[in-house]
N, CA, C and O of each residue as an XYZ file, in Angstrom:
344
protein
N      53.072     14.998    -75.804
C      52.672     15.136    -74.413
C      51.926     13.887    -73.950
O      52.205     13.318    -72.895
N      50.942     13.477    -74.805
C      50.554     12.218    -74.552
C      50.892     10.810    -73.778
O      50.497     10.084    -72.866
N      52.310     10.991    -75.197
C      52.933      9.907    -75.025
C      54.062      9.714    -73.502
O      54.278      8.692    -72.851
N      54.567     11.005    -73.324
C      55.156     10.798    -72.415
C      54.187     10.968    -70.780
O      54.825     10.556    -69.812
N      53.322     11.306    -70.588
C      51.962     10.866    -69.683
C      51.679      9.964    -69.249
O      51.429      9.754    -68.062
N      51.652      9.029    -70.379
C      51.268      7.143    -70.932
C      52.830      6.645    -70.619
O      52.819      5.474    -70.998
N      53.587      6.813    -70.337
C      54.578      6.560    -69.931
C      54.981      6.634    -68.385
O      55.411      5.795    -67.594
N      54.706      7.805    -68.302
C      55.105      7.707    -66.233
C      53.903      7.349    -65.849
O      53.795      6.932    -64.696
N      52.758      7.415    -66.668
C      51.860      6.100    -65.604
C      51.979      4.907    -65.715
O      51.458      4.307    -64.775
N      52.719      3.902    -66.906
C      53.163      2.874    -66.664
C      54.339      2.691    -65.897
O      54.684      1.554    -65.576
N      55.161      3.950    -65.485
C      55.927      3.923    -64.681
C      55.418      3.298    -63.436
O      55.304      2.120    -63.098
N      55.102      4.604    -62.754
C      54.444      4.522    -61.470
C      53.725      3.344    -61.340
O      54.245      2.690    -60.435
N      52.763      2.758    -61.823
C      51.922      1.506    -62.046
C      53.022      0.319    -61.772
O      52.785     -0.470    -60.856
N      54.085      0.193    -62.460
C      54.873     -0.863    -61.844
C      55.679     -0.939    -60.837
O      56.025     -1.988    -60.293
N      56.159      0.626    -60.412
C      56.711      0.823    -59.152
C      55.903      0.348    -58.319
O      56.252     -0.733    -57.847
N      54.053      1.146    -57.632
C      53.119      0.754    -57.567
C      52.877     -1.098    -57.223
O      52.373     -1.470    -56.163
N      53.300     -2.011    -58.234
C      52.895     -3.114    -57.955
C      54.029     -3.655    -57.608
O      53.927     -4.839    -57.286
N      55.028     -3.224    -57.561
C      56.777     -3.429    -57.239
C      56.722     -4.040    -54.778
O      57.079     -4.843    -53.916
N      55.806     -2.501    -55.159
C      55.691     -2.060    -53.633
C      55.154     -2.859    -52.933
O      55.545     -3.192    -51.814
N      53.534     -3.541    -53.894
C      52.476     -4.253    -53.090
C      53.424     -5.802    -52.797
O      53.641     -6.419    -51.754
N      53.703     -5.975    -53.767
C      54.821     -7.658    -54.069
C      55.451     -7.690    -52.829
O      55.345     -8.693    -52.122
N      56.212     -6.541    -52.409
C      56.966     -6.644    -51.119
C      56.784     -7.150    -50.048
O      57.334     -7.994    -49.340
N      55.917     -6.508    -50.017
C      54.558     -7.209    -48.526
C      54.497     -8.162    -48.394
O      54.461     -8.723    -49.489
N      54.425     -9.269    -47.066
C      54.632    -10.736    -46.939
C      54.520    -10.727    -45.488
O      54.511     -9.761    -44.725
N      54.437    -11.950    -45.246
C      54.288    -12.455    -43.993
C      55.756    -12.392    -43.456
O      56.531    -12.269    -44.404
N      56.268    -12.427    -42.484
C      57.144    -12.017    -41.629
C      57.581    -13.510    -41.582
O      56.872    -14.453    -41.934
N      58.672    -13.579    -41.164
C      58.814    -15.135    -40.235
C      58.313    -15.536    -38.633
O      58.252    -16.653    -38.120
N      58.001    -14.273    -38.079
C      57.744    -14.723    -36.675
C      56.569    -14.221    -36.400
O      56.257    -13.620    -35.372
N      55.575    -14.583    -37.772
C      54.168    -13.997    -37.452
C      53.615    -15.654    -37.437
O      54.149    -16.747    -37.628
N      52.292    -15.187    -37.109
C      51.172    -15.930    -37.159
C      50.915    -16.600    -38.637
O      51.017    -15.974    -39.692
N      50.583    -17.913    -38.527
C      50.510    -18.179    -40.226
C      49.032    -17.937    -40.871
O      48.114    -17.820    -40.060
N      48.831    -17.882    -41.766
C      47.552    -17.496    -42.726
C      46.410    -18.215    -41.726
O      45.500    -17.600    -41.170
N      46.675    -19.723    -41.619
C      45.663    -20.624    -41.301
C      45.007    -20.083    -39.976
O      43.802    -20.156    -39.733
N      46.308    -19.329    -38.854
C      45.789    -18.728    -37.521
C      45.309    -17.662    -37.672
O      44.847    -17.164    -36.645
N      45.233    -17.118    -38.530
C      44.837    -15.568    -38.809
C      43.168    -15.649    -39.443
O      42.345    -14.734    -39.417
N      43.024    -16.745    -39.885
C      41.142    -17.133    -40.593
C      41.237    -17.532    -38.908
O      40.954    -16.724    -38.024
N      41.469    -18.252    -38.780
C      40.686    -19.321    -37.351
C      40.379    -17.676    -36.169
O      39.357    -17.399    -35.541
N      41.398    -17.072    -36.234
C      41.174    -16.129    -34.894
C      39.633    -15.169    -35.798
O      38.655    -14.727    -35.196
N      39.879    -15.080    -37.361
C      38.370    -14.049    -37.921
C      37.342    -14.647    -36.954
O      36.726    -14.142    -36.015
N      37.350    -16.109    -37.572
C      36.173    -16.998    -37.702
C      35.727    -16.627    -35.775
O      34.597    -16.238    -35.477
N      36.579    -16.793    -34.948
C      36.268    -16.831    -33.568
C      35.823    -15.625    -33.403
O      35.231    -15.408    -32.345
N      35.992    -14.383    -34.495
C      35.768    -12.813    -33.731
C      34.317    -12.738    -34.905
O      34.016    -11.710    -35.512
N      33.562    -14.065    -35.026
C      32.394    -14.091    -35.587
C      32.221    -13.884    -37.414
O      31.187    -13.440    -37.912
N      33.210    -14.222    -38.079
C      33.705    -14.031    -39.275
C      32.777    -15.604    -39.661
O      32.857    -16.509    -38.830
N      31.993    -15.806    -40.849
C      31.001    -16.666    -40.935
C      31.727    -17.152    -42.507
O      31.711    -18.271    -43.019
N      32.316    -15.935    -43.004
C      32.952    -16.530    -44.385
C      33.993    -15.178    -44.724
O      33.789    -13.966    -44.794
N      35.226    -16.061    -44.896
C      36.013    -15.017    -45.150
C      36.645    -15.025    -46.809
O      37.155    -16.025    -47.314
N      36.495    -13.762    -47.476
C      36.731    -13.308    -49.093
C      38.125    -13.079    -49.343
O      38.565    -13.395    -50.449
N      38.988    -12.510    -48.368
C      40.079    -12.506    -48.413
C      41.151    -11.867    -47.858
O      41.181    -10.640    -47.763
N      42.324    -12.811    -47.359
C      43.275    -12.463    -46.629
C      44.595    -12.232    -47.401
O      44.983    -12.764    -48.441
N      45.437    -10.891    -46.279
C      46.717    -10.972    -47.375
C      47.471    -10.251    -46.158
O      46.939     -9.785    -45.150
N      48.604    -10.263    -46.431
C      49.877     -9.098    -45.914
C      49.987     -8.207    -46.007
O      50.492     -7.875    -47.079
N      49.633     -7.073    -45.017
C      50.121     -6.108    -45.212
C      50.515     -4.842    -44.303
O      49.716     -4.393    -43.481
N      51.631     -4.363    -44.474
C      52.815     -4.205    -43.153
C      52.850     -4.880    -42.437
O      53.458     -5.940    -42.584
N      51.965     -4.436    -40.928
C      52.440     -5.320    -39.489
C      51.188     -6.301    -39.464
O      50.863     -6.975    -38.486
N      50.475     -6.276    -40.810
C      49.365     -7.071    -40.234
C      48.407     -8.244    -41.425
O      48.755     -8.208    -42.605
N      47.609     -8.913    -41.143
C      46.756     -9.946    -41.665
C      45.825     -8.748    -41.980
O      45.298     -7.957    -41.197
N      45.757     -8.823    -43.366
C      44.013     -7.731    -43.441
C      43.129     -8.288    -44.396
O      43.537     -8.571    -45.522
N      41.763     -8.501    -43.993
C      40.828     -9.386    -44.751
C      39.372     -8.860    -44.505
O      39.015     -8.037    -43.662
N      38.560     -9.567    -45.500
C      37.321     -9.141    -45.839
C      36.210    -10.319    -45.257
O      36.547    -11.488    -45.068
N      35.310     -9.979    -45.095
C      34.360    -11.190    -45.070
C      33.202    -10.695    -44.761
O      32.859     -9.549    -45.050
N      32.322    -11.740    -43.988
C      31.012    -11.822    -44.197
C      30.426    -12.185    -42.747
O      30.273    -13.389    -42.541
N      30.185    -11.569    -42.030
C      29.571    -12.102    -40.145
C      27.952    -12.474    -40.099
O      27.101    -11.708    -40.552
N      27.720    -13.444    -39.638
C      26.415    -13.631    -39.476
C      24.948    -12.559    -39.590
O      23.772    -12.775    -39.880
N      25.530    -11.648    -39.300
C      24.384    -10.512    -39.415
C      24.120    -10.383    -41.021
O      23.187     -9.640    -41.328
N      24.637    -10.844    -41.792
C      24.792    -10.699    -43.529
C      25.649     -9.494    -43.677
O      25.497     -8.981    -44.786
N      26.477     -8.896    -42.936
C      26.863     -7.607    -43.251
C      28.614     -7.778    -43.532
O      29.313     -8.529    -42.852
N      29.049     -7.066    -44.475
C      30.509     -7.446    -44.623
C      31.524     -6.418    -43.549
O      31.120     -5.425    -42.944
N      32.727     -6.901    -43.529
C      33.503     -6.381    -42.573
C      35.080     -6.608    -43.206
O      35.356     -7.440    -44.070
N      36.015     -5.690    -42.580
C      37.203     -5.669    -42.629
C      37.834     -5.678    -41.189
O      37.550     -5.105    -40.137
N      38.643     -6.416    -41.512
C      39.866     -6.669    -40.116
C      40.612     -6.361    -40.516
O      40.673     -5.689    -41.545
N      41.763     -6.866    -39.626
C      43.358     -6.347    -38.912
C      43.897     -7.094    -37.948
O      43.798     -6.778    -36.762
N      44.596     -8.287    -38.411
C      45.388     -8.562    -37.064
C      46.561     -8.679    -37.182
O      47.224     -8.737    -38.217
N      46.928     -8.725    -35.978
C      48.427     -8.115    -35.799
C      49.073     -9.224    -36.003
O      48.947    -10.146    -35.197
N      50.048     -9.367    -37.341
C      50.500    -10.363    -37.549
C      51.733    -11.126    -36.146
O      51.783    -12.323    -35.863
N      52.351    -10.315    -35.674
C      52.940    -11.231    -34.493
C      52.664    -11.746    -33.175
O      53.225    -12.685    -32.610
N      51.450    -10.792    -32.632
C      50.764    -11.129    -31.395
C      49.263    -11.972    -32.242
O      48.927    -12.917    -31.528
N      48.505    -11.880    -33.288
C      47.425    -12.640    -33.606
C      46.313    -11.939    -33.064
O      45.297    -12.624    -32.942
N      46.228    -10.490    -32.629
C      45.150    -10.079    -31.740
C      44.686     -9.275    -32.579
O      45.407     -8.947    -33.521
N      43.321     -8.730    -32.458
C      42.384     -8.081    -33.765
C      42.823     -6.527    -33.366
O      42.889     -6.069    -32.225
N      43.091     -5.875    -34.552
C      43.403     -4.652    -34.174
C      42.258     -3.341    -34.541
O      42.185     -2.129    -34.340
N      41.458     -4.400    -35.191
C      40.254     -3.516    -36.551
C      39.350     -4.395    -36.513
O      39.801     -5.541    -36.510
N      38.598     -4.336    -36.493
C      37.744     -5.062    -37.012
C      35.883     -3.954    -37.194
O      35.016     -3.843    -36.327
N      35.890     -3.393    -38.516
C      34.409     -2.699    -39.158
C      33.706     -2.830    -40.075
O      34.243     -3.330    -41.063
N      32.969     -2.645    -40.131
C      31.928     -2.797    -41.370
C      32.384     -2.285    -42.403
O      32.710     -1.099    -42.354
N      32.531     -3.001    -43.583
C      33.497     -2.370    -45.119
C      32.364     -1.911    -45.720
O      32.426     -1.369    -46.823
């Protein structure tokens, strides 16, 4: 029983990272570099990290108040869709 347990969770686990891999920037989005510059303008002081995922740029950082935050922008228009305290 074990063994086969330890098995469909290495299943799932690579399906799982199969899924995340997929995710990417679009061709008719906004590129990485416009997607920090628009944080930085919506008061983003240091950003931890950006990535793809579905329709959008989603990242972590750090706003002047010392407090961390998560965004969302919309990878083809560039406009913040999220932006809260993580």
């Amino acid at each position: 029983m074990k063994k086969s347990f330890s098995a469909a969770l290495a299943t799932a686990t690579l399906l799982a990272a199969g899924t995340v891999m997929a995710d990417g920037p679009k061709a008719d989005w906004i590129s990485i570099e416009q997607a920090i510059e628009t944080a930085k303008e919506a008061g983003y002081t240091e950003i931890h990290k950006v990535e793809a995922d579905d329709e959008y740029w989603e990242g972590k950082g750090m706003k002047a108040d010392g407090n961390k935050y998560e965004f969302k922008i919309n990878g083809q228009t560039g406009t913040i869709e999220a932006d809260k305290k993580d």
